[in-house]
RODREN-807085 format. One record per residue (C-alpha): x, y, z; residue in one letter; residue number from 1. Coordinates in steps of 0.1 Angstrom, whole numbers, padded with zeros to 4 digits, always signed. Example, Ala and Ser with C-alpha at 12.3 -4.5 7.8 and 13.67 -1.06 7.14 Angstrom:
2
REC       X       Y       Z   tilum   miti
REC   +0123   -0045   +0078       A      1
REC   +0137   -0011   +0071       S      2
REM end
This chain:
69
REC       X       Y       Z   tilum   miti
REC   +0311   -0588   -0223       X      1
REC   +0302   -0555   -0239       X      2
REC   +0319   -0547   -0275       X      3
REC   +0321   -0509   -0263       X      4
REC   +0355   -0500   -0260       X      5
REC   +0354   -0473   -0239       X      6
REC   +0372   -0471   -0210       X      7
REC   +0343   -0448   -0189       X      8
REC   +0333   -0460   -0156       X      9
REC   +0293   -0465   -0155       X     10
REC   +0277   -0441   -0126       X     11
REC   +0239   -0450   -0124       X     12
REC   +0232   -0417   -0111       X     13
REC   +0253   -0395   -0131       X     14
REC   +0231   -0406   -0163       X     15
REC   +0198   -0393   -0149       X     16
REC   +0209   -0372   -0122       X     17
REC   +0170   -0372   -0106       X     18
REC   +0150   -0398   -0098       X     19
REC   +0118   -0411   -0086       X     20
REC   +0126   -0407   -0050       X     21
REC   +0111   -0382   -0028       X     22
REC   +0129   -0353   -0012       X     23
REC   +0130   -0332   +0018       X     24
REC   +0125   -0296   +0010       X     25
REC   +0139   -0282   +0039       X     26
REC   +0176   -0295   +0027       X     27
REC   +0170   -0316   -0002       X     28
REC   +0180   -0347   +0010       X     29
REC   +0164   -0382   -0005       X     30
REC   +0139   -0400   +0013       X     31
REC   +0115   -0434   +0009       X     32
REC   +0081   -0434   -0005       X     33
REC   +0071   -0452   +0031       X     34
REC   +0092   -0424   +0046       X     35
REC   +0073   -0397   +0030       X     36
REC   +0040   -0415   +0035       X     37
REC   +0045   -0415   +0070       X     38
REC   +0063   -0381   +0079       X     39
REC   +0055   -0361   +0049       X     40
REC   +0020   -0341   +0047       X     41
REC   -0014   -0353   +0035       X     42
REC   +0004   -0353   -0003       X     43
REC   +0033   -0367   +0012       X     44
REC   +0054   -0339   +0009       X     45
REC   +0087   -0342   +0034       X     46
REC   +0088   -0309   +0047       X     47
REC   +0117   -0322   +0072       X     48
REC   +0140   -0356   +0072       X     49
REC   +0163   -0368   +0102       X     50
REC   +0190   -0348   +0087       X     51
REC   +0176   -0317   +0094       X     52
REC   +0148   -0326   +0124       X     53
REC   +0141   -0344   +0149       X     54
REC   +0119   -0376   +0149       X     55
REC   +0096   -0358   +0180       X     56
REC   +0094   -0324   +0156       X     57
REC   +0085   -0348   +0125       X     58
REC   +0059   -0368   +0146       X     59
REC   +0044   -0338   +0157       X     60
REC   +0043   -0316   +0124       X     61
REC   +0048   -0287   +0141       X     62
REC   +0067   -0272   +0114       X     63
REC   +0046   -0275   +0088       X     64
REC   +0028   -0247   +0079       X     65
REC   -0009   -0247   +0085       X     66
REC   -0022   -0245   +0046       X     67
REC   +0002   -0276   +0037       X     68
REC   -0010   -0293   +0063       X     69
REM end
């Protein structure tokens, strides 16, 4: 037992409130390293997750513009 006597609730992410994890730039939502190694661009950047895509449009990286590419 901790001799803190707060009362606070502990909220991992609260304390931080970023972390390590990569995002999707279109909407900002958090993805996996593998995820970004395998749909993001050649610095595996997510340009588009299943939230905001399609699997077929993230396979085919159609919308990813040319000079990110």
């Amino acid at each position: 037992m901790s001799s803190d006597s707060s009362d606070e609730k502990w909220t991992p992410m609260a304390a931080t409130g970023e972390t390590a994890a990569p995002r999707c730039i279109s909407c900002g939502t958090q993805v996996t390293p593998q995820f970004a190694r395998v749909f993001g661009d050649n610095r595996d950047v997510v340009h588009a997750c299943p939230d905001c895509s399609t699997y077929r449009e993230m396979k085919t990286a159609d919308f990813i513009p040319e000079d990110q590419r």
